[in-house]
N, C-alpha and C positions, 0 to 999 in steps of 0.2 A: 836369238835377239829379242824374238817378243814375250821368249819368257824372261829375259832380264829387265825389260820396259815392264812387265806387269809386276815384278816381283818389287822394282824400284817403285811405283804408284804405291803398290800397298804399303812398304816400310813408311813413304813420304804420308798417305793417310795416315801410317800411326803415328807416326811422329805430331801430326794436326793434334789427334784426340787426345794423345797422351798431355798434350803443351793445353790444350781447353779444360782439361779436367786438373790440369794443375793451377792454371789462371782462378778454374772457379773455386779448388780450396782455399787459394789465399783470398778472393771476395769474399768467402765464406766466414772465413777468420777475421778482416777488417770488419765488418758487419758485426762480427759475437764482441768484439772489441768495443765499437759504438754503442754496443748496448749495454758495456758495464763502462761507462763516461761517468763521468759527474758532473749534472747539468744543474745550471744558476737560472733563473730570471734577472733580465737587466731592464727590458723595458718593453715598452708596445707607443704604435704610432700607425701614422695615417690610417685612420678613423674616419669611413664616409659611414654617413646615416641616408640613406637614399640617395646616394652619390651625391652626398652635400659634405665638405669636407667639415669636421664638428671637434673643437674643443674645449678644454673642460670650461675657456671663458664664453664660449658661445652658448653656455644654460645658464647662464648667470643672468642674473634681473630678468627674471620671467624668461628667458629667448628673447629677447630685445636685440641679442647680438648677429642673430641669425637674419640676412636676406629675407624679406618678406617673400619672396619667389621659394625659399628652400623652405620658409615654414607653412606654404599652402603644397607644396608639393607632398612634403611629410604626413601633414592632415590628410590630402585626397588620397596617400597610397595607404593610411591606416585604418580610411575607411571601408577602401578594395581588399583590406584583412592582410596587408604585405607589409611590412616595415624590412630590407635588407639592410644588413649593415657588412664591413667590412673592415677588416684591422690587421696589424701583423705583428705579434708578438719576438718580439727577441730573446733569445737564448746564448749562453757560452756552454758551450762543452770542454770540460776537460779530461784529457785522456791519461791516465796515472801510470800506462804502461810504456814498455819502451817501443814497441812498433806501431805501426801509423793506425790508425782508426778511421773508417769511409763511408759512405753509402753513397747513393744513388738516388734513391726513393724514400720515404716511409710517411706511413698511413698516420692519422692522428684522430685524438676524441676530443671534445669539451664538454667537461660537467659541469654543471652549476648546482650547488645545492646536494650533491650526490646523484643528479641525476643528469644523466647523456642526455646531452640539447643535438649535437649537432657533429660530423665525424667528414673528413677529406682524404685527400695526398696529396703529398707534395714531391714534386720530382727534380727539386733541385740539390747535384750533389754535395756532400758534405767529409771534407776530409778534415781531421784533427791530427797532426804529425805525437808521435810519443812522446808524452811528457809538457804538452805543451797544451794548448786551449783553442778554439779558433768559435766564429759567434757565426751562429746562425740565423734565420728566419723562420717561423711557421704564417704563410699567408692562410688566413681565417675568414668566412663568408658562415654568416646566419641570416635568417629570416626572423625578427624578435616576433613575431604573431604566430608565424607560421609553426618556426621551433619550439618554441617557448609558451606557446599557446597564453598570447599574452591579450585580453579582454576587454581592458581600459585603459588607457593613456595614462594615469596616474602613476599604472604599474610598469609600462613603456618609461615612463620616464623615470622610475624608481631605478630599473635597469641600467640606464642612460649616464645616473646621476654615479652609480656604481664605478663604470666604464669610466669617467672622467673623475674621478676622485672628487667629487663633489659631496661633503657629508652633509651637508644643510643646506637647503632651498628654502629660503624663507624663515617663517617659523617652523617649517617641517623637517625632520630628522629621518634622512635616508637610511633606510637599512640595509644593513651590510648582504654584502653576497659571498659565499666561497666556490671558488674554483680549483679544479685541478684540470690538468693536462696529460693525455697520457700519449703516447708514439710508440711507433712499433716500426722499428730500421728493415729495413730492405734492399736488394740490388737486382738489378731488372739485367741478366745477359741475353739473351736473344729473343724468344719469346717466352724464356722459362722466369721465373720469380722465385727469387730465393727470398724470406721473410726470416726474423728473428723469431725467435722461439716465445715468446708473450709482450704483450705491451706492457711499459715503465713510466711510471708516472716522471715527468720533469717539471712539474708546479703540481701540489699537492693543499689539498684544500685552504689555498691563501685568497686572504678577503679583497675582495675587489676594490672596493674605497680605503683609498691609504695606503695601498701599495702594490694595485697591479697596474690599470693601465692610467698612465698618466699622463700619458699625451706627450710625453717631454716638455711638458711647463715650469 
């Protein structure tokens, strides 16, 4: 009797391992999947500059448009050397295969200029079914002084004027910035972390004024 209770324990444990290591090759393969997608840029929005919500009409006529409360708040934190800012870029993925495409997780970078400002995760999942598209989000948090090692408000606001598709302040002519984006898919099963084999650009050196973040204006 209690060699048939032991003998039934170990087949029902194998039966466990055998069903977890099959669960995790198919995460494995939705994962490899997500990484050969084909991702679009569609837009970017909710934009706080020191948790002031800021659009691209809020730089216009000097900042006139902005709270006198947000634009002394902005001054005192860019004197403390902090500027945070926050935004969330949108994506579509499309998946050109017939089976479904997933994650879970995946890490992200931003470059500006060719050079990495600033990298996160994001842990919200993302399934794309075969053949079909589904849009995402990357939530994004910098420090423009901090990251950016940004010295003068001129060039804070050069940044700013980028971010809001604003080409001209004045008689001044903003200069353009490029960005790229790059991600690296993952799935988080229990404490282990399965990751994509390299990070893939999904925005690739596109210029910030004129056609990344525009606020939806």
């Amino acid at each position: 009797m209690k060699k048939a209770i032991k003998k039934g324990c170990l087949l029902l444990g194998l039966f466990f391992f055998f069903f977890l290591q099959e669960s995790c090759i198919r995460q494995v393969a939705r994962m490899n999947r997500f990484g050969q997608c084909q991702f679009t840029y569609l837009r970017t929005d909710s934009m706080e500059v020191a948790g002031i919500p800021v659009t691209r009409y809020s730089l216009t006529d000097n900042f006139q448009n902005i709270p006198l409360a947000g634009m002394k708040t902005m001054l005192h934190l860019f004197v403390k050397g902090e500027i945070p800012v926050t935004f969330k870029v949108y994506l579509q993925a499309y998946n050109p295969r017939r089976l479904k495409a997933a994650i879970n997780q995946m890490e992200w970078q931003l470059y500006i200029e060719n050079k990495k400002i600033v990298d996160g995760v994001n842990t919200q999942p993302v399934v794309v079914p075969g053949r079909d598209s589904t849009i995402f989000c990357i939530d994004m948090k910098m420090d423009l002084v901090k990251t950016m090692r940004v010295d003068n408000f001129d060039a804070l606001l050069n940044i700013l004027y980028n971010f809001l598709d604003v080409k001209k302040a004045g008689k001044k002519e903003v200069k353009p910035l490029k960005i790229t984006i790059m991600v690296r898919p993952s799935f988080k099963a229990g404490k282990k972390l399965y990751q994509y084999h390299k990070f893939i650009p999904v925005i690739k050196d596109m210029e910030l004024s004129g056609d990344l973040l525009n606020n939806n204006l």
